[in-house]
C-alpha positions as CSV (number, residue, x, y, z in Angstrom):
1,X,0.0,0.0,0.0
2,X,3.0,2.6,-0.5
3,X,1.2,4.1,-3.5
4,X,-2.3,4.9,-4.0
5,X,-4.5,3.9,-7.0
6,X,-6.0,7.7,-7.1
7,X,-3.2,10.1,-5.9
8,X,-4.2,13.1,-4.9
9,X,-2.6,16.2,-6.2
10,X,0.0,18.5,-3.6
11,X,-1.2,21.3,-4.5
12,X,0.6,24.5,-2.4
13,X,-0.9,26.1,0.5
14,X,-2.3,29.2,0.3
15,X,-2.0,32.1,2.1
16,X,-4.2,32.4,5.3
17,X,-7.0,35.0,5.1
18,X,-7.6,35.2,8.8
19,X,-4.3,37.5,9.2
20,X,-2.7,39.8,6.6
21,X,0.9,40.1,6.2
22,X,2.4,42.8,7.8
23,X,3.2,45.9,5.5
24,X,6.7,46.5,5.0
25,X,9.1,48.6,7.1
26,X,11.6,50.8,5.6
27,X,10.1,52.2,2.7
28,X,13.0,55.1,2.8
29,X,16.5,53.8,2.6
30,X,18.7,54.2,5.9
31,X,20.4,57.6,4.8
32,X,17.7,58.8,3.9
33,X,15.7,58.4,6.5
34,X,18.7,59.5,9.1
35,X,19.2,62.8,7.3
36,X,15.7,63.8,7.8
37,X,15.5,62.9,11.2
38,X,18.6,64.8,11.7
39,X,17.0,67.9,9.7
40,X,13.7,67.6,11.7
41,X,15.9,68.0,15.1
42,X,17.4,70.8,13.9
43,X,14.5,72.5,13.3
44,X,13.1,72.1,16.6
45,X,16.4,73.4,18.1
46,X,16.6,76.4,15.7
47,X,12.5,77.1,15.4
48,X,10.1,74.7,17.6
49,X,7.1,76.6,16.4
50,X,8.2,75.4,12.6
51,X,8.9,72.0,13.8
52,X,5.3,72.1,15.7
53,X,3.8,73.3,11.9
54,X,6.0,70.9,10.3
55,X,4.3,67.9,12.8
56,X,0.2,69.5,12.0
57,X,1.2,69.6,8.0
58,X,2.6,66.1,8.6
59,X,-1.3,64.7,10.8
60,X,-3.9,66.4,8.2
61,X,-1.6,64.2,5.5
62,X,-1.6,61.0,7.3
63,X,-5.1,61.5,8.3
64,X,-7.1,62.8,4.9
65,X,-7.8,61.7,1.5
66,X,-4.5,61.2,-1.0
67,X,-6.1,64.0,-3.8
68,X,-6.1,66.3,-0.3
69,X,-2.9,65.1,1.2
70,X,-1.0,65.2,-2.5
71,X,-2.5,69.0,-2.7
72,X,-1.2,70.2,0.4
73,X,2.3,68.3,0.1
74,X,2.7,70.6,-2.7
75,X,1.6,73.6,-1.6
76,X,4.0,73.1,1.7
77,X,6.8,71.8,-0.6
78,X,6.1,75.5,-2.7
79,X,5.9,77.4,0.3
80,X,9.2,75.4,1.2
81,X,11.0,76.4,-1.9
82,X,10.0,80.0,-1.6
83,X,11.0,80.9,1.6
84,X,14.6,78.9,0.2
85,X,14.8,80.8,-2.7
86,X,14.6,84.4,-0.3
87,X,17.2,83.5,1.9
């Protein structure tokens, strides 16, 4: 009896429903990520009330729709590069 007459097919598990896989970590690369939390410290030494600004920007982002969020990314990131292009 070491082989059946009707074998059944190993076919490969699939993936459990009951628990999703985790999203990934690190979407920035480990530079990248070090140099802006290195910029983000320096602004709360040099100008907390920016950093504090920087922080609300950074919650009505994470917490609104993306054609909203995408909006007022680039408005800050024109606001950013006006205030740059003064000084």
């Amino acid at each position: 009896m070491s082989e059946h007459r009707n074998p059944r097919q190993r076919l490969p598990k699939p993936p459990p429903t009951h628990n999703p896989p985790r999203p990934q970590r690190g979407t920035y690369p480990p530079r990248a990520l070090r140099e802006m939390r290195t910029a983000f410290r320096d602004l709360v030494r040099q100008n907390p009330r920016a950093a504090s600004a920087a922080l609300d920007v950074l919650a009505i982002v994470a917490h609104s729709n993306r054609r909203r969020a995408m909006a007022l990314v680039e408005a800050a990131s024109m606001l950013v590069s006006s205030i740059r292009g003064r000084s």
